[in-house]
N, C-alpha and C positions, 0 to 999 in steps of 0.2 A: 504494500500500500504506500502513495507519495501521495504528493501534492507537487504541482507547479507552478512557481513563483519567479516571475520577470527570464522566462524559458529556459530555467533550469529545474532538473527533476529531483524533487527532496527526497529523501527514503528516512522514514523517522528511526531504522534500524541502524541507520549508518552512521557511526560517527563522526566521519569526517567532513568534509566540505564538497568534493569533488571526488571519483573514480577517477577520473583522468581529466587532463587539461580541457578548457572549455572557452572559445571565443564569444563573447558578449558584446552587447551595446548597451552601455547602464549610464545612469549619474554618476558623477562622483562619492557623491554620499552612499548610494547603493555597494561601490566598491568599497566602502571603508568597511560597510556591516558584512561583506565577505572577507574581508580579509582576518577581521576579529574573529570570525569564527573559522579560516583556517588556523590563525594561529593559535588556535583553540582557550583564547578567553572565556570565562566564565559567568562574567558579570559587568554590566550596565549600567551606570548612574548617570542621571541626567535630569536636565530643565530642557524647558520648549526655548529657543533660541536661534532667528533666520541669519544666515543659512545654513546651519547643522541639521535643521528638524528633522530631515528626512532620514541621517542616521539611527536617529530613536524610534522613528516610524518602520524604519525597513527589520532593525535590529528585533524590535518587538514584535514582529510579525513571523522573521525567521528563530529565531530563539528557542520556543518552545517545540521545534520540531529536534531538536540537536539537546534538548536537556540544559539548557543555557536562559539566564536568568536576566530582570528589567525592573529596577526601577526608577519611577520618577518623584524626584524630592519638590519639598516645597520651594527649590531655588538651588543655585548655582553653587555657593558656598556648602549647603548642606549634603549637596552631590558629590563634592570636592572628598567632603570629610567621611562622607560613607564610602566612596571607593579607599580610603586609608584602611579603613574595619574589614573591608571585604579581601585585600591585600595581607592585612594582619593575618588572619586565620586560614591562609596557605587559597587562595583565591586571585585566577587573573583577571584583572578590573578595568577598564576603561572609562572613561566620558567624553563627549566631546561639547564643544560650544565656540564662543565667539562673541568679539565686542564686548559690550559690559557686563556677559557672560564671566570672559578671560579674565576682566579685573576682578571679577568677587572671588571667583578660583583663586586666586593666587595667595589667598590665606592658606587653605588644607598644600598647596604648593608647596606655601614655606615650609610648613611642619615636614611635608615627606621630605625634602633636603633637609633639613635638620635631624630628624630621625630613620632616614636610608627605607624609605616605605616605597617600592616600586610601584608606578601605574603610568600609562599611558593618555595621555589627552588630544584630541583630535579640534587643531585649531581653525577653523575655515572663516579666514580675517574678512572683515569688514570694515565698512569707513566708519572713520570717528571726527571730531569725539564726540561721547557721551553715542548716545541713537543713532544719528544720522543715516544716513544711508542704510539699508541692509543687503546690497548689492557684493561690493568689491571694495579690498585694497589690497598696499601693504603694508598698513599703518599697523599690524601688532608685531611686526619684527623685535621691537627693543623692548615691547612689553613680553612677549611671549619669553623670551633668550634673558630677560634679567630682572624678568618683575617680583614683587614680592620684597620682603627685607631679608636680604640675607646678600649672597655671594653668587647668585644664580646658577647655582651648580644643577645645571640639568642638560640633557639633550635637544637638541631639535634640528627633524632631518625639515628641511622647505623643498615639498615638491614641484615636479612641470607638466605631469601626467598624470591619467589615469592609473596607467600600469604602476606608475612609481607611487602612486597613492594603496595600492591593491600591497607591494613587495616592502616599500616603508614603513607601513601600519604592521605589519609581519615581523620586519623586524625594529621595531621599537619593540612589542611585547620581549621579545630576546635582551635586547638591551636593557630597556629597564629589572626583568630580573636578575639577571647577570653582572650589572652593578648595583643597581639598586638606589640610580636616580631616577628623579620625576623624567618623563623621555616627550615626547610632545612630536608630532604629524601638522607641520607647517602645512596649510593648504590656504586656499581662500574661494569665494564667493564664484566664480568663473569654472573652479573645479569643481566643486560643490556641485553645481546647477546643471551644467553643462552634462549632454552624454557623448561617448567617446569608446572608440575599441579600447578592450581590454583582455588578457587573455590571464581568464583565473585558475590557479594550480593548487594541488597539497603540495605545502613545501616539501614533505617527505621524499614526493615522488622526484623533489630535483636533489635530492640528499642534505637539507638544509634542517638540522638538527635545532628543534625547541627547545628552549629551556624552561624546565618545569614551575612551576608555581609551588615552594614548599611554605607552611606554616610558617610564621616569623614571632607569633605572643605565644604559642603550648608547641614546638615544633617537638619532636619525640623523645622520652627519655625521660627521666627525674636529675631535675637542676641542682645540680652541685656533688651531685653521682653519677650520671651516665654525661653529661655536659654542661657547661657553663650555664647559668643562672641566662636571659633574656632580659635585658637593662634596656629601656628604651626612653630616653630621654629630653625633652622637647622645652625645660625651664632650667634656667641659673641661677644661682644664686649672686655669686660676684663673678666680676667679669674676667679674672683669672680663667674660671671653668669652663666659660664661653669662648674663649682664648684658645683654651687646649683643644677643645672637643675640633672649633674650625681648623685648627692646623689639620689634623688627621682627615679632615673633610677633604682639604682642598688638597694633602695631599694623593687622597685616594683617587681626587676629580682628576689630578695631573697623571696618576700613573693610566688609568684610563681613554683620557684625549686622544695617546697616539693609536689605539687601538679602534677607536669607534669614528675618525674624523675623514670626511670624504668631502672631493670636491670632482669638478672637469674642469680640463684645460687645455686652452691648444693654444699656443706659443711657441715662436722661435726668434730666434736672433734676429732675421727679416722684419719681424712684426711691427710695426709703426703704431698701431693703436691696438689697446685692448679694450675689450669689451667686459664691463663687470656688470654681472645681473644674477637674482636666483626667483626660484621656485616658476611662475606660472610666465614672468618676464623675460624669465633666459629663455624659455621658446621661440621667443620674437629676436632675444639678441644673436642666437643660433642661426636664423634663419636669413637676419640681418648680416652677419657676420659670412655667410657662404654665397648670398649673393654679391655683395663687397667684393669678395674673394673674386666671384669671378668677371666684376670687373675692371681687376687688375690691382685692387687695393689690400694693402699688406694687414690684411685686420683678424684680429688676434679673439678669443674667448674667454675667459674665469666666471665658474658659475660653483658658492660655495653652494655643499649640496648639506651636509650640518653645520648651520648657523651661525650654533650654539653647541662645541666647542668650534670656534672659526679657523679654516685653514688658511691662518695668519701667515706662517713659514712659507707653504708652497706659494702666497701670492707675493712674499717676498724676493723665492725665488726666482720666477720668473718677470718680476719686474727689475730685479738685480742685474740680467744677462743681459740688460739693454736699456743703461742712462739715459737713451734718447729716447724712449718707450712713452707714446703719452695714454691715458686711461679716459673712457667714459664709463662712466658709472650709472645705470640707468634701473630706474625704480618707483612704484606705484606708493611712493610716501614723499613725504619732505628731508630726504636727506639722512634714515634710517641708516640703510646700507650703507650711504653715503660713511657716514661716521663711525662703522668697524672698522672700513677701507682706512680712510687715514689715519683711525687708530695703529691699524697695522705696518700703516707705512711711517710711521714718522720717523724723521730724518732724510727720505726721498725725496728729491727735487724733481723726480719726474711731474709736466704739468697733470692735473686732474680737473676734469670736466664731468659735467653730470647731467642728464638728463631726467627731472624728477618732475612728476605727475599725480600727486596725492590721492588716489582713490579713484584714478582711471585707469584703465586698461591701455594698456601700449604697442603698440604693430613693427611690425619687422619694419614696414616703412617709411614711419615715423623718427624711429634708428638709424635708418639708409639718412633720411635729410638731416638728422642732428649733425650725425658723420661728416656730410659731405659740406655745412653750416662751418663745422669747426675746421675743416680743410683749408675752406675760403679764408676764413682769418688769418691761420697761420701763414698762408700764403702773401696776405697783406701784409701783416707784421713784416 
């Protein structure tokens, strides 16, 4: 006996997600709720919030046929703190939201970085601030990557696709357990909304090994005989102890980084302009970038693909090989991106140009004329 759902065939006996690979045409959001349930999550907390809804709508539709759990809290904050409890007692948890969704989140945020509580959050940014829009941006980059009071010790991959929404959602659940920070699925409003091929798998079947969800408050054994006591910690008293505890955070976040931090890049020596853009933007600067290419223009790509830890090094490096190297920066905020970039660069005299558009969407080109804008100049100069 199944059911069929957005023309895939459920079988309520089956545990997994898929028998075999399966071409689709879905939303974005439709792919987030398969991915969660191949990467075999458990559990769902969530508020009504556009444009996530349809996560919590598809989620609780497919859930109960796979044994897999929904609920909806009185608000965002209280979502936040029950996927902590549902984490706590060996359970893989999710939420996702957006906008002033994000900002009330980022209470139960803090506390998992503070107390190593792994979950996943699925962010599909919108304009701000406060309301406004419920369309597009990519105004939560700096909120997403450091909000909260703390050190923002978390993950976040920002995707460009669906596919990379379906394989990122898959593996944040891995990274958040396996370290055991807050991990977050950068998307926005365009990916959200938007349907798009996608071709959905058991990671199993590509050899892509889960990491299990084990109990973290009763994990098994008797404390202080079969294993250490479970100390979970989230108040200070003096600020000594606050002191200690962040060093060991921030060194764990460092040993970490080089392990989980990805980007793309295509640079050489030739390259005269690079192109810096991520998630739903680097699509356009990609495609802006190879038609350039062919015609005749030395144009170069960096697209970080986590955030948050940012591959500072590699855009060092390849802006090292080549002094004369100038950068456009281009982004659906006011200078978000903008401001990792020259964090990461300081000291580079390479010029920096930027192309920023707060809460719109941006075309290949749109890129092509900034490009060929900033040519004109330098050719005056």
């Amino acid at each position: 006996m199944g059911r069929k759902i957005a023309n895939i065939q459920l079988s309520e006996e089956y545990e997994g997600v898929l028998r075999k690979e399966q071409r689709s045409f879905m939303t974005g959001n439709e792919v987030v709720a398969w991915a969660a349930l191949a990467a075999k999550a458990d559990f769902m907390y969530g508020y009504p919030i556009t444009p996530q809804n349809e996560i919590m709508h598809y989620w609780a539709r497919l859930a109960p046929h796979f044994g897999r759990g929904f609920l909806q809290t009185e608000d965002e904050m209280s979502a936040g703190f029950a996927m902590l409890g549902g984490a706590l007692v060996g359970k893989k948890t999710f939420s996702a939201t957006a906008g002033p969704g994000n900002v009330l989140m980022q209470e139960p945020i803090s506390m998992a970085e503070m107390m190593r509580i792994p979950g996943v959050w699925i962010i599909q940014q919108r304009g701000g601030p406060s309301t406004a829009t419920v369309i597009y941006s990519q105004q939560e980059l700096r909120l997403t990557t450091t909000g909260g009071n703390g050190e923002g010790l978390r993950i976040v991959y920002s995707t460009a696709s669906h596919q990379e929404l379906f394989e990122y959602t898959i593996k944040a659940f891995n990274t958040a357990w396996q370290y055991r920070f807050p991990t977050f699925v950068l998307g926005d409003g365009y990916q959200a909304k938007m349907r798009e091929a996608v071709t959905l798998f058991r990671p199993e079947a590509r050899g892509w090994r889960l990491i299990p969800a084990e109990p973290i408050l009763r994990p098994p054994g008797v404390p202080a005989r079969d294993r250490d006591p479970v100390h979970l910690r989230n108040t200070f008293n003096i600020e000594e102890e606050l002191y200690d505890r962040l060093v060991d955070q921030l060194a764990a976040y460092d040993r970490m980084t080089a392990e989980v931090i990805e980007w793309e890049a295509e640079v050489s020596p030739e390259t005269e302009l690079l192109l810096v853009a991520h998630g739903i933007v680097a699509r356009a600067a990609k495609q802006a970038q190879e038609n350039l290419n062919r015609q005749g223009k030395k144009v170069g790509y960096f697209r970080p693909i986590t955030v948050r830890p940012f591959p500072g090094s590699a855009l060092r490096q390849a802006v090292a090989a080549n002094p004369n190297l100038r950068l456009l920066v281009v982004e659906s905020a006011h200078g978000q991106l903008l401001a990792l970039v020259k964090a990461e660069l300081y000291g580079f005299t390479n010029p920096l140009d930027s192309l920023l558009r707060p809460g719109v969407g941006i075309t290949a080109e749109e890129i092509e004329e900034a490009v060929t804008q900033h040519g004109q100049k330098e050719a005056v100069s």
